[in-house]
DRENDO-1510 file (C-alpha; in Angstrom, 1 decimal, always signed):
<recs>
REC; n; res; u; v; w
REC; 1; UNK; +49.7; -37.9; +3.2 .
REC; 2; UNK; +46.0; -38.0; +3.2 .
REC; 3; UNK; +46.1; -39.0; +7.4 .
REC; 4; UNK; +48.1; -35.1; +6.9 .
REC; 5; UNK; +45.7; -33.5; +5.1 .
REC; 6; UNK; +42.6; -35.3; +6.7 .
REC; 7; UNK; +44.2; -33.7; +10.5 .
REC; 8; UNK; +44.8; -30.6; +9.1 .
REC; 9; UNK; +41.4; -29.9; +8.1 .
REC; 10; UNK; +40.1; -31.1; +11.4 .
REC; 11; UNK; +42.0; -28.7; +12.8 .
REC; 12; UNK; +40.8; -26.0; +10.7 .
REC; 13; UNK; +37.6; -27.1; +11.2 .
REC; 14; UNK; +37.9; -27.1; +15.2 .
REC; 15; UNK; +39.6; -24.1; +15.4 .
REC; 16; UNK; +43.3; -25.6; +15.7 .
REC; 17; UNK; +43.1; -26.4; +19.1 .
REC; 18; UNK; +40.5; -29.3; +18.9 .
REC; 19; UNK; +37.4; -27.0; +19.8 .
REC; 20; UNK; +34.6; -26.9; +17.9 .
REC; 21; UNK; +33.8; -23.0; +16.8 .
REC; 22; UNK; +30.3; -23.2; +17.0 .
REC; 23; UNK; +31.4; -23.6; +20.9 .
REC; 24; UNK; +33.2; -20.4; +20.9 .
REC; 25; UNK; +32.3; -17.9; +23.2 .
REC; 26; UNK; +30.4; -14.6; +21.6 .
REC; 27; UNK; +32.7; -11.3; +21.5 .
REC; 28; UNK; +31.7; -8.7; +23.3 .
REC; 29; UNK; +31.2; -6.4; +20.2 .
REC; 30; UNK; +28.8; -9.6; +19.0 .
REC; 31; UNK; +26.5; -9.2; +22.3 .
REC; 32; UNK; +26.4; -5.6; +22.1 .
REC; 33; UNK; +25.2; -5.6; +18.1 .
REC; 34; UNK; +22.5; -8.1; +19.0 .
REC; 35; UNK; +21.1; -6.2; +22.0 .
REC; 36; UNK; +21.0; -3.5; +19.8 .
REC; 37; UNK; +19.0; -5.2; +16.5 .
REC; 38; UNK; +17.1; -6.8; +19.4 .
REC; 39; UNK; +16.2; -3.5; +21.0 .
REC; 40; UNK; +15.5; -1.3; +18.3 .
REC; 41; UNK; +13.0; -4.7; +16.3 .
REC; 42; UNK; +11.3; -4.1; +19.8 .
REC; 43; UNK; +11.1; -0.4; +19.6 .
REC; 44; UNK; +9.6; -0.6; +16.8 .
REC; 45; UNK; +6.8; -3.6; +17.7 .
REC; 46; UNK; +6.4; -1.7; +20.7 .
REC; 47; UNK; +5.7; +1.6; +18.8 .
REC; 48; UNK; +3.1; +0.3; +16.6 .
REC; 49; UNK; +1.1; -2.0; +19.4 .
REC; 50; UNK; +1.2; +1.3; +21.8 .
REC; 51; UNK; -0.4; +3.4; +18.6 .
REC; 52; UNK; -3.1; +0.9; +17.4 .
REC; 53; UNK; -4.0; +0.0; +21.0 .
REC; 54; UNK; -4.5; +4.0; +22.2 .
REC; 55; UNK; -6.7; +4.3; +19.3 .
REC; 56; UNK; -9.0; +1.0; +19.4 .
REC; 57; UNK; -9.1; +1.6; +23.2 .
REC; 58; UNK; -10.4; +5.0; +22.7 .
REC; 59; UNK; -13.1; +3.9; +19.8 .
REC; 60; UNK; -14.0; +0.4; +20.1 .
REC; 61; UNK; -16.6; +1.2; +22.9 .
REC; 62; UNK; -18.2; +4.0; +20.5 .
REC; 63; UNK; -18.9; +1.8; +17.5 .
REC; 64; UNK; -21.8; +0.3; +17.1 .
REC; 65; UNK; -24.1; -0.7; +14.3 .
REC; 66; UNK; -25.9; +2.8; +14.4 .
REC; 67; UNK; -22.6; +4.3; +14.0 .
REC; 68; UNK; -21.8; +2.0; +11.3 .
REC; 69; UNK; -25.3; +2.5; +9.0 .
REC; 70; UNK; -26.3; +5.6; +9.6 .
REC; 71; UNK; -25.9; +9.2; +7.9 .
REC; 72; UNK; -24.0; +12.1; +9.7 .
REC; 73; UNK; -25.4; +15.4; +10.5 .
REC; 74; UNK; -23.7; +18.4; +12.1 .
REC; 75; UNK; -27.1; +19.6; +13.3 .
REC; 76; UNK; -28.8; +16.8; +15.0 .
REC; 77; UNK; -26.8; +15.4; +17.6 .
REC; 78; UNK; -28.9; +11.7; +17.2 .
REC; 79; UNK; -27.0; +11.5; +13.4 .
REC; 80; UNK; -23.3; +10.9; +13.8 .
REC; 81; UNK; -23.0; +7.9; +11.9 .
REC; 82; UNK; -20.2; +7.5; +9.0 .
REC; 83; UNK; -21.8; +5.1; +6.4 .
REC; 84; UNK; -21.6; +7.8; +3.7 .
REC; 85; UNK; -18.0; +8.3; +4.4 .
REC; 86; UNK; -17.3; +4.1; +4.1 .
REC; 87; UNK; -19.4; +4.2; +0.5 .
REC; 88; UNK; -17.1; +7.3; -0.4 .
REC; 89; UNK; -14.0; +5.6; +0.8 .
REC; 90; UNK; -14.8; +2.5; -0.9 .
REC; 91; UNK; -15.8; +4.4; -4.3 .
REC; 92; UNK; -12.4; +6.0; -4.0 .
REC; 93; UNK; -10.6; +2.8; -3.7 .
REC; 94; UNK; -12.1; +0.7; -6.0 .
REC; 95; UNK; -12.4; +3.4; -9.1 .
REC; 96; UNK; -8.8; +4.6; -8.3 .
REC; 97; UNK; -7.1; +0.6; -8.4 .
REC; 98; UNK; -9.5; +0.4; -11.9 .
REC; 99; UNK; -7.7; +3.2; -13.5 .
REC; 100; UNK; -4.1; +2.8; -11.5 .
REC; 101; UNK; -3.7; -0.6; -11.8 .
REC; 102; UNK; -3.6; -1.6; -15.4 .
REC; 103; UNK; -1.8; +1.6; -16.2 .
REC; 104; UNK; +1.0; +0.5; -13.6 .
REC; 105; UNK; +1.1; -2.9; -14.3 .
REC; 106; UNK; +1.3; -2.6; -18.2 .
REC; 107; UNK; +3.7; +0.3; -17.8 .
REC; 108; UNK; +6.0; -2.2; -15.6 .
REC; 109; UNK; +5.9; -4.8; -18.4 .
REC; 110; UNK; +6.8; -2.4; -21.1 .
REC; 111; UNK; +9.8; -1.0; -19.2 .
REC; 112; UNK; +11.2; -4.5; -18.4 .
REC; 113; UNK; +10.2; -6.7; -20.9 .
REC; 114; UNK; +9.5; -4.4; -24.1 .
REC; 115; UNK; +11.3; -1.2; -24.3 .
REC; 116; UNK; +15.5; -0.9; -25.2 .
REC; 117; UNK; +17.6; -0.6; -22.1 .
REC; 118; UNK; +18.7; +3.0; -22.8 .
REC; 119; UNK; +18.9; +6.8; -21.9 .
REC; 120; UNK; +14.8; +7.2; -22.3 .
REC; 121; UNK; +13.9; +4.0; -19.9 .
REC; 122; UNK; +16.8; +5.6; -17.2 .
REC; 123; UNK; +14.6; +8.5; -17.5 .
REC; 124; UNK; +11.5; +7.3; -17.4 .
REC; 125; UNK; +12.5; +5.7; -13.9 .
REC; 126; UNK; +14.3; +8.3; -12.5 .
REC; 127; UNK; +11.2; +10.4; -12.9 .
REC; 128; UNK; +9.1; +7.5; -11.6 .
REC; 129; UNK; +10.8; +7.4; -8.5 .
REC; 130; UNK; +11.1; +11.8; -7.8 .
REC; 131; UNK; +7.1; +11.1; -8.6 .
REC; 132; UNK; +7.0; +9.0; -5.8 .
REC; 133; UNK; +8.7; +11.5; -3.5 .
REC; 134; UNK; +6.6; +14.4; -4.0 .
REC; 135; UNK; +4.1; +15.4; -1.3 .
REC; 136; UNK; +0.9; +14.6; -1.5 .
REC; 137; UNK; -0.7; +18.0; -0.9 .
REC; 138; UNK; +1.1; +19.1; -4.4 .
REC; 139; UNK; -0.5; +15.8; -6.1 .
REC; 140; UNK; -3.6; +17.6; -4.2 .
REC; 141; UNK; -3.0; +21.5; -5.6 .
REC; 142; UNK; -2.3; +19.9; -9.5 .
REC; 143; UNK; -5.6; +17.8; -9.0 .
REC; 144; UNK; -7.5; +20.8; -8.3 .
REC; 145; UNK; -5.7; +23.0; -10.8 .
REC; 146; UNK; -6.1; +20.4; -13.7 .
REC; 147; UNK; -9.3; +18.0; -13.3 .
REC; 148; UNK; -11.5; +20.1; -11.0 .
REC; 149; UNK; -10.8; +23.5; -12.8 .
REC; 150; UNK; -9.4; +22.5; -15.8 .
REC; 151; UNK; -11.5; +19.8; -16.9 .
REC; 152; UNK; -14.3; +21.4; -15.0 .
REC; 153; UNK; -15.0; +18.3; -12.9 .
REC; 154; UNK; -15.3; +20.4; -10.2 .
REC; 155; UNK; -14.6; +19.1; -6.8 .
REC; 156; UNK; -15.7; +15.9; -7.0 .
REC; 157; UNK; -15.3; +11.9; -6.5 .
REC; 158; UNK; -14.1; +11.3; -9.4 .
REC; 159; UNK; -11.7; +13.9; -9.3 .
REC; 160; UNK; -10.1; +12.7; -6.1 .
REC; 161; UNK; -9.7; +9.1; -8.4 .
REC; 162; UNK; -7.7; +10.8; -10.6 .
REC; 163; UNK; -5.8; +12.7; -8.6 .
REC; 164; UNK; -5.4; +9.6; -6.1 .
REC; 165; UNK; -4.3; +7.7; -9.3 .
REC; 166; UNK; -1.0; +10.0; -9.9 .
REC; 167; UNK; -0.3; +9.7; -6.2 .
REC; 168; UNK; -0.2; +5.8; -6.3 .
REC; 169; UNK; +1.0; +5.2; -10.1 .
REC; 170; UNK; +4.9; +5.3; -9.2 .
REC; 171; UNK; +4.6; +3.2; -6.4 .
REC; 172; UNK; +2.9; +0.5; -8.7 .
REC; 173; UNK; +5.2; +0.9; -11.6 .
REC; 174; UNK; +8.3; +0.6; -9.3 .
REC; 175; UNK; +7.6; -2.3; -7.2 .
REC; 176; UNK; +6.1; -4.1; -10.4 .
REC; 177; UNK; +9.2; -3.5; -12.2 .
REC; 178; UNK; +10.9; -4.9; -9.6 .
REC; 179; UNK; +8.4; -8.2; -9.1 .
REC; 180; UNK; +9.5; -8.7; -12.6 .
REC; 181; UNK; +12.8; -8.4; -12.7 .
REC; 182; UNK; +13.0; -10.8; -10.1 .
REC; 183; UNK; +11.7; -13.8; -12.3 .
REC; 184; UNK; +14.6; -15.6; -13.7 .
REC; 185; UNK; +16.0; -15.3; -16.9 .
REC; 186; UNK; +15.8; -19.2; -17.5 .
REC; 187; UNK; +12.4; -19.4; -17.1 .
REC; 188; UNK; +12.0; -16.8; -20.3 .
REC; 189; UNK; +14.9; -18.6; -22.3 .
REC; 190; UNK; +13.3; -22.1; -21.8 .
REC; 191; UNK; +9.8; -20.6; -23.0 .
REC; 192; UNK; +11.5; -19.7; -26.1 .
REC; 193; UNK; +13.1; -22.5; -26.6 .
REC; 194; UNK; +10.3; -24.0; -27.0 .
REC; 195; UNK; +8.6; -22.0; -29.6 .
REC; 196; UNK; +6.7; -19.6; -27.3 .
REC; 197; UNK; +6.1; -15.6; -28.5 .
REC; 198; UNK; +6.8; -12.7; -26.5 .
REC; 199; UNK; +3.4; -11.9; -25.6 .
REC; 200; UNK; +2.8; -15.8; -24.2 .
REC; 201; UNK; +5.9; -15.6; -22.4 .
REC; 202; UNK; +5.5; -12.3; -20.6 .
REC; 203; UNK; +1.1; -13.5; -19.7 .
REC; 204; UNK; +1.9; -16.8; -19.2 .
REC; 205; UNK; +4.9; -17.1; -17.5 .
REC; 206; UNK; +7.1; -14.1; -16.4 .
REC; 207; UNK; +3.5; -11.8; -14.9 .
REC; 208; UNK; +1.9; -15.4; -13.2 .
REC; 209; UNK; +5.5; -15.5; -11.4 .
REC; 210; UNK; +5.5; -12.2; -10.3 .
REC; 211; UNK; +2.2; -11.6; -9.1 .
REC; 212; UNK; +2.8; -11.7; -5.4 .
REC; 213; UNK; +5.1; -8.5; -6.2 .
REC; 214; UNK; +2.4; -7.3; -8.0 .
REC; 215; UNK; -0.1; -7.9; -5.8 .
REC; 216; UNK; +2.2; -6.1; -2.9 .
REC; 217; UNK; +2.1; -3.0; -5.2 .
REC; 218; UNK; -1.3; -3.2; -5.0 .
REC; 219; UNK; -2.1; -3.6; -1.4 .
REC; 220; UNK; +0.6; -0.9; -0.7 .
REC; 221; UNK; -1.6; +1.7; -2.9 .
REC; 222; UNK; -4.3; +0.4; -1.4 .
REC; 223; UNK; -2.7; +1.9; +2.1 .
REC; 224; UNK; -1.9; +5.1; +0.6 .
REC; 225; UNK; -5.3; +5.9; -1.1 .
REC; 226; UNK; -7.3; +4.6; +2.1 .
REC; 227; UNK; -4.9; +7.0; +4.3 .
REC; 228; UNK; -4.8; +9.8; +2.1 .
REC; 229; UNK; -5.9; +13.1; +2.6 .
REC; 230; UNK; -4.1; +16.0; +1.7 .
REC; 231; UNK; -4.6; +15.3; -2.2 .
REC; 232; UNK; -8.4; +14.5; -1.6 .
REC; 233; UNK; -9.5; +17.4; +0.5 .
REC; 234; UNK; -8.3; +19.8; -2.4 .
REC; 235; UNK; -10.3; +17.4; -5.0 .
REC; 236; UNK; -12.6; +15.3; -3.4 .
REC; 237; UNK; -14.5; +18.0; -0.8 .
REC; 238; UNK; -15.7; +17.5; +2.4 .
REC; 239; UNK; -19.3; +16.9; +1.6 .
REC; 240; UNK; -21.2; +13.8; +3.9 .
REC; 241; UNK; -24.5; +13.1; +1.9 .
REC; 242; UNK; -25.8; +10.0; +1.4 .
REC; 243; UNK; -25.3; +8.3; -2.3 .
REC; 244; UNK; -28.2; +8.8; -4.2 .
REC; 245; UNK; -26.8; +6.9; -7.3 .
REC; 246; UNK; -23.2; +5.6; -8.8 .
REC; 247; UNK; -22.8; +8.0; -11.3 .
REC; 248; UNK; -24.4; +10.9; -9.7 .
REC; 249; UNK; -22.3; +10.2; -6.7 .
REC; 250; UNK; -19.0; +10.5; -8.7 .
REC; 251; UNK; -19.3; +13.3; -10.1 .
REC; 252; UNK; -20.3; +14.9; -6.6 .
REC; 253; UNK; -18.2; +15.7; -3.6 .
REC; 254; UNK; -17.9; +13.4; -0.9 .
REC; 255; UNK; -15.8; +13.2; +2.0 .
REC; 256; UNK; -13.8; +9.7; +3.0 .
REC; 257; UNK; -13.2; +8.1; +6.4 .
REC; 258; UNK; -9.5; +10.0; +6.7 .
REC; 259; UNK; -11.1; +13.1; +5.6 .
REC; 260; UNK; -14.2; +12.7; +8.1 .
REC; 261; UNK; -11.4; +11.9; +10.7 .
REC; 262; UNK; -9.3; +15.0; +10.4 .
REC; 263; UNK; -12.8; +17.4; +9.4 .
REC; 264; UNK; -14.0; +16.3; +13.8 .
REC; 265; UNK; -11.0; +16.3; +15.0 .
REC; 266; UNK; -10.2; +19.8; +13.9 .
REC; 267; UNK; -13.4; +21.0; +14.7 .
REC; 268; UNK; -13.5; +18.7; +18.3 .
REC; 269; UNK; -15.3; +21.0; +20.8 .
REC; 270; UNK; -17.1; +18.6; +23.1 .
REC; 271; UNK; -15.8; +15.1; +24.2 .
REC; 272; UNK; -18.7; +13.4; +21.5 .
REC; 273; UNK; -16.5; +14.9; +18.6 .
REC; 274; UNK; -13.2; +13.4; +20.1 .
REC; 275; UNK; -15.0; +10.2; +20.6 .
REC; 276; UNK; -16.9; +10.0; +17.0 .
REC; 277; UNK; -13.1; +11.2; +15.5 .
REC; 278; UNK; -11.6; +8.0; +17.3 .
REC; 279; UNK; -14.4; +5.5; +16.5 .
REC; 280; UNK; -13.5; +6.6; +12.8 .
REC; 281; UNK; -10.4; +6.1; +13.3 .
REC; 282; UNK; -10.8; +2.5; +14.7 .
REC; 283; UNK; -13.1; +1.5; +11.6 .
REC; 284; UNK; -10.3; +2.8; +9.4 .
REC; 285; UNK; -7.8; +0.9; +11.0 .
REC; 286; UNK; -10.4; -2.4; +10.9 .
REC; 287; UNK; -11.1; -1.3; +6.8 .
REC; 288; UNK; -7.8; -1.4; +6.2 .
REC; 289; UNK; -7.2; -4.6; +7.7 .
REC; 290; UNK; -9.8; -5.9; +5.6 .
REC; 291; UNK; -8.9; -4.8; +3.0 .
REC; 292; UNK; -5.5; -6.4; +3.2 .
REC; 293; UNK; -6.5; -10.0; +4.3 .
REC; 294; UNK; -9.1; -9.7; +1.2 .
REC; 295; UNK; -6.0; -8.9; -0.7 .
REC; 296; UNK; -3.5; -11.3; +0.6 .
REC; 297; UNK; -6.5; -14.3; +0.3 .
REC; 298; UNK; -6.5; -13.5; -3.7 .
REC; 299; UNK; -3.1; -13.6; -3.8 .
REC; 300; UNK; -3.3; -16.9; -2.3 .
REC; 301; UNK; -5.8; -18.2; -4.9 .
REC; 302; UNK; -3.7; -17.0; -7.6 .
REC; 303; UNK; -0.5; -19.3; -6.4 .
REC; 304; UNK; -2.6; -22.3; -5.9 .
REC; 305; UNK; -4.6; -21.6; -9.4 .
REC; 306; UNK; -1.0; -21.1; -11.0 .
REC; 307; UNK; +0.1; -24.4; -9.5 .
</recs>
């Protein structure tokens, strides 16, 4: 009897005729669904090489360190340079994660970790996610409507960050929640178990394990705010002065790179103002880069320092 059973499964094993079926020759429907996942992960490579190659071909050869630290007139053709739009951009960035951030994160925790499973949390994420639907150039109209009218910020930096922090609050919530959800249960239950509170568990345990979700949130509304401009030329202006201080700056109008991109482009009536509008378009594409190694390095650093 076991001889029996030991054939039979051999023969299940090699197919019932003594061949192996990692030997077996692909279907025809098989070929077909891999040329086409093949094909279309190719498309898509090809797509986005063909994009940022056209546009760092075009703008490389016009950046230079002039370009890069000096102020931009519309006057004097020997100032065309976009380091007021880089300080603006950055002030946009950094001020908008400072406010988003915290809110996002600690709303994540409360949703998953705190607050009762019921009717009000379903809400709460429903809404999250029709927020995160919405086009940015209403995020834009409310911005204008609410903190440059209503709270008489006027158009200014400051009111872009706020405005900027609606547009990027769901997509930090959501994938947070997510991070979070993601750490196993055990992991809570064992922290317990041995005498840890809720708060301990959650800082200490369950947030630690899901920071590289959390971290993804952030470098993903870190995209959005840098390549945002809808909501930001309805709140933040189009003004290109240098800084003359943080807080003056602020509360001030101020154009970013995506602003200063579309602003020459749509006003491109000589070659120069096609070839500025690329070379701003390149640095953008290098910022953002930047911006996501710097982001992926700390993310990094956490593991290792969590290890």
């Amino acid at each position: 009897m076991p001889n029996k059973s030991a054939s039979l499964a051999n023969q299940t094993v090699l197919g019932g005729e003594g061949k192996s079926l990692y030997n077996r020759r692909p279907k025809p429907l098989d070929i077909a669904l891999n040329l086409l996942i093949n094909g279309a992960a190719f498309l898509c490579v090809a797509v986005l090489v063909g994009i940022l190659g056209y546009i760092l071909v075009n703008g490389v050869g016009y950046i230079s360190w002039t370009f890069l630290t000096t102020p931009y007139s519309e006057t004097k053709a020997d100032l065309k340079g976009i380091l007021p739009m880089i300080i603006n951009t950055l002030y946009i960035v950094v001020i908008t994660l400072l406010i988003a951030a915290p809110v996002g994160i600690c709303s994540a925790i409360y949703l998953t970790q705190y607050a009762k499973q019921g009717k009000l949390v379903k809400a709460i994420r429903f809404t999250t996610e029709i927020l995160s639907g919405i086009p940015s150039i209403l995020f834009g109209l409310f911005g204008y409507t609410v903190f440059c009218i209503l709270f008489q910020l006027q158009i200014s930096i400051l009111a872009g960050c706020l405005t900027m922090t609606l547009c990027i609050l769901p997509t930090i919530v959501r994938t947070t929640e997510e991070s979070l959800l993601a750490v196993p249960a055990s992991y809570k239950e064992g922290a317990f178990a041995l005498g840890a509170g809720k708060l301990r568990v959650v800082l200490g345990i369950v947030l630690p394990c899901a920071m590289p979700g959390v971290l993804t949130a952030v470098i993903l509304a870190m995209g959005r705010i840098v390549g945002e401009s809808a909501a930001l030329l309805f709140t933040s202006g189009l003004a290109y002065q240098m800084p003359k201080g943080f807080f003056q700056q602020i509360f001030s109008s101020g154009r970013t790179l995506t602003l200063h991109l579309y602003q020459t482009a749509r006003e491109a009536t000589t070659p120069d103002a096609m070839n500025i509008a690329f070379a701003t378009a390149s640095v953008l594409l290098i910022l953002v880069f930047l911006l996501n190694r710097l982001a992926g390095l700390f993310s990094k650093a956490l593991r290792k320092g969590s290890k």
